[in-house]
C-alpha positions, 0 to 999 in steps of 0.5 A: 453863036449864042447861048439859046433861051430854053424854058421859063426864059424862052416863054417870057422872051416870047410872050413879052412877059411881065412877071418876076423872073424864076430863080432859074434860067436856062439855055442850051449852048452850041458848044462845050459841056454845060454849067450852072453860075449863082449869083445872089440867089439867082441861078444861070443853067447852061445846058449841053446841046443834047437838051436842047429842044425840037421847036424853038417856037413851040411853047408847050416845049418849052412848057414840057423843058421847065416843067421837068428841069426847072420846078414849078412857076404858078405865076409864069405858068398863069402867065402863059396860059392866058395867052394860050387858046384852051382848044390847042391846050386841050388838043396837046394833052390829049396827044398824051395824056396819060404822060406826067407832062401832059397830066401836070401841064392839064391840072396845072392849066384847070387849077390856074385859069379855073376853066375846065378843059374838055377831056374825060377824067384819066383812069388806070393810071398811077397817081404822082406828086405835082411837086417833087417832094426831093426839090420842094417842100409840101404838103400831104396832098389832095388827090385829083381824080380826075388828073391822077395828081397828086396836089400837094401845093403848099397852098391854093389857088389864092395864095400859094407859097412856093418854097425849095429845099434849098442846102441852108434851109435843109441845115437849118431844119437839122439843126434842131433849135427847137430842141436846143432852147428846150435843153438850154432852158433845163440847165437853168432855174425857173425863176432864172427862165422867168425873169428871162422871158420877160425880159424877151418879152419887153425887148422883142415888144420895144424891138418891133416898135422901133422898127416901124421908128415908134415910141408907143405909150407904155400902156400900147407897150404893155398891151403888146407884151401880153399880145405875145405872152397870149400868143399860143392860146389864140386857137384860129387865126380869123379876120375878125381877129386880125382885125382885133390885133390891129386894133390892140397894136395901133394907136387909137385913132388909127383902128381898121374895122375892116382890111384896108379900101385905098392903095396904101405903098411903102416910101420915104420922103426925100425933100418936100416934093420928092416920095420915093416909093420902096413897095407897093401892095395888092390893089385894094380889090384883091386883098380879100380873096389874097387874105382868104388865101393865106388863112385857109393856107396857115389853117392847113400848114398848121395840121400837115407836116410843114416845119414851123419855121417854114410855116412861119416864113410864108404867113408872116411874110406873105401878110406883110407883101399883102399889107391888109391895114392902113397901120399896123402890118410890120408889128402883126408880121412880126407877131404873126412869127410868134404866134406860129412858133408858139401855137406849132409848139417850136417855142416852150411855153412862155419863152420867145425868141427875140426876133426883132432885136435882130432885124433891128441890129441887122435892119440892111439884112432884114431890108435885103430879105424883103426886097428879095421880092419887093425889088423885082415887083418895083421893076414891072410896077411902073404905072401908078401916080403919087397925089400931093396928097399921098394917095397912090393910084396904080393904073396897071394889073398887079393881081398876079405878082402876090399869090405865088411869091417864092419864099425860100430865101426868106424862110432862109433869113428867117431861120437865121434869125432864130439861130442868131437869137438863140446863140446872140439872145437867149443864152447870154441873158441867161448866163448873164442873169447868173452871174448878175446873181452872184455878183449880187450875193458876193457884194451883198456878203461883202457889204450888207447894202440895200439892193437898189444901191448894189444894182446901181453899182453894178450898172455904173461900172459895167456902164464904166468899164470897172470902175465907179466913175469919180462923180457917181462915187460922190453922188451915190457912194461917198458912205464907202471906204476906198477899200470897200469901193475897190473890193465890190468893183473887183467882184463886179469885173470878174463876174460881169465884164468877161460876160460883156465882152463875150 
């Protein structure tokens, strides 16, 4: 006999679904004990026959079985609910309503399809968590008297991140990297901090527009270096200034004074007749009420109790599966990291972490974590066509795919990121810039040359492996004695090249 589908998966078989799949399925096996088998991120339960349930046909078991042993799906609970006749939802609630079932399954019902069941409010009750708080990261709550639930989703009915207390992003959190750059940063001088910054600054700015593959002007680089250097002083995200960033990050000609009015996709050329589409985001119509959603959501974020990381993992994320604007919507991601780390104070004042440079050197990892969710939404959107002039249409709902994306595994990526910048980044600049100094003071103690002849030096026997090139020599050094040439490549090598090749 085979393995019999039993919860998300039953209700997906059943009500032929198009939804993206829950990163857990389930099944009961006839025979034999039962197991679990990841794979990618995705998780296969299979469960004894004592789990099983009553009816195979009756979805509000199926319901109940998810509900309790596979978290919860907004999306697939949407899903089956708007297939659900109200009086039948109403009629098993009230079989027992004062049941954690019944009560979530009521909220769950009221709060998704913004229709009210004909049900007194419950009394005399004991309130519980909609999200358990040992499987979920959540929020404080909002207390509904009318369930005795306690609401504490993440984020609301617009836009309602979902995000598990997986063991890596439980490890991440412990490790504290906040508190590392905090104490890396107190062992070094200030003005060694400084000119470490900048630097981050300019490599972060230059890293994010090379992604989009862009060579701004050096007057749009240097209005995006401020961009981030006023990050934290920016009180509230609006859409007015959304609006505004836009318009600092983007060439001129191509400012939003609105979020975008046509249905803009993801895609690369393969030959003159050939788009190949990666991504394709909300219709146009529903982009509003998505950027509402998050907004309202980053504003609760920021005064509850959710990790920065974490906070920043579903705003920066879930702006770029929006795709508000026309241009511009990979470089406000990307800041938008920035500007939460900054404003939650995870980052000290005036340092950042240079998040780009690793999704640049890394572009397949940074690509895998998007298409976490871009490559299950690319298997139901199917119905759109592509003009000779580029303009996409989609002729099929989407409105359910974007408002409760599952964000772990990019809170995970992004975590790791941020461990990789801290180890890869921030602490080889800064011992670089020390021992860029002394390398400095000992050559300038030797030979008493001008500084922009000792950084020369420096970079053309770095550039060389330890030694000046014959042909830099004549240009630049022919003044220098072999003596002296050997003497400074000497100090060079054994303050800089060791440093390289860490």
């Amino acid at each position: 006999m085979s393995m019999i589908a039993v919860g998300y998966q039953a209700l997906i078989n059943q009500f032929k679904l198009q939804v993206i799949p829950h990163y857990r399925q389930s099944y009961i096996t006839p025979r034999g004990r039962g197991q679990v088998r990841i794979d990618n991120h995705q998780e296969t339960y299979v469960y004894p026959k004592t789990y099983a349930v009553k009816d195979l046909q009756n979805p509000f078991n199926h319901l109940e079985f998810a509900l309790k042993h596979e978290g919860i799906n907004l999306e697939i609970l949407q899903a089956v609910f708007n297939q659900l006749d109200g009086a039948i939802v109403q009629a098993t609630i009230q079989e027992r309503p004062t049941s954690k079932y019944a009560r979530s399954l009521w909220f769950l019902y009221e709060f998704l399809t913004e229709k009210k069941l004909d049900l007194p409010s419950i009394t005399k009750v004991k309130y519980f968590d909609l999200l358990d708080p040992k499987h979920y990261f959540t929020s404080p709550g909002i207390k509904s008297p009318r369930h005795c639930v306690n609401n504490n989703l993440i984020g609301n009915r617009d836009f309602c991140p979902m995000l598990r207390k997986t063991e890596p992003l439980k490890n991440h959190i412990n490790n504290h990297y906040d508190l590392k750059v905090r104490a890396l940063a107190d062992r070094y001088d200030p003005r060694i901090i400084t000119r470490a910054s900048y630097y981050f600054y300019t490599k972060e700015t230059l890293s994010s527009y090379e992604i989009e593959q862009e060579k701004p002007s050096k007057e749009r680089l240097n209005r995006f270096i401020h961009l981030l250097q006023k990050a934290s002083s920016i009180e509230t995200l609006s859409k007015k200034l959304l609006i505004e960033l836009q318009n600092i990050i983007v060439d001129p000609r191509f400012q939003d004074a609105n979020y975008r009015f046509l249905q803009n996709y993801v895609g690369e050329t393969i030959n003159q007749y050939i788009q190949k589409i990666h991504y394709i985001p909300p219709k146009p119509e529903s982009v509003e009420r998505l950027m509402s959603g998050l907004l309202q959501t980053l504003e609760n974020a920021m005064h509850t109790q959710l990790h920065p990381v974490l906070t920043a993992a579903i705003i920066s994320f879930g702006f770029v599966f929006i795709h508000p604007f026309e241009d511009g919507n990979g470089r406000i991601h990307r800041f938008l990291i920035h500007y939460i780390l900054a404003r939650m104070q995870f980052t000290p004042p005036d340092i950042i972490f240079p998040i780009s440079a690793v999704m640049l050197q890394k572009m397949r990892e940074y690509d895998r974590a998007l298409e976490s969710f871009s490559k299950p939404l690319m298997d139901l959107i199917t119905q759109y066509q592509l003009s000779n002039e580029g303009f996409l249409s989609v002729q099929q709902s989407t409105d359910s795919y974007y408002p409760f994306i599952d964000y772990t595994h990019l809170a995970e990526y992004l975590f790791g990121c941020i461990q990789e910048t801290l180890r890869e980044h921030f602490e080889k600049e800064l011992e670089f810039l020390v021992n860029y100094d002394k390398t400095k003071a000992e050559m300038k103690a030797e030979i008493d040359m001008p500084d922009r002849l000792i950084d020369l030096f420096i970079k053309f026997v770095i550039q060389n492996h330890g030694t000046l090139s014959i042909q830099k020599r004549k240009k630049y050094f022919e003044k220098l004695s072999n003596q002296e040439i050997e003497s400074l490549q000497s100090i060079v090598r054994a303050h800089m090249l060791d440093l390289e090749s860490k």
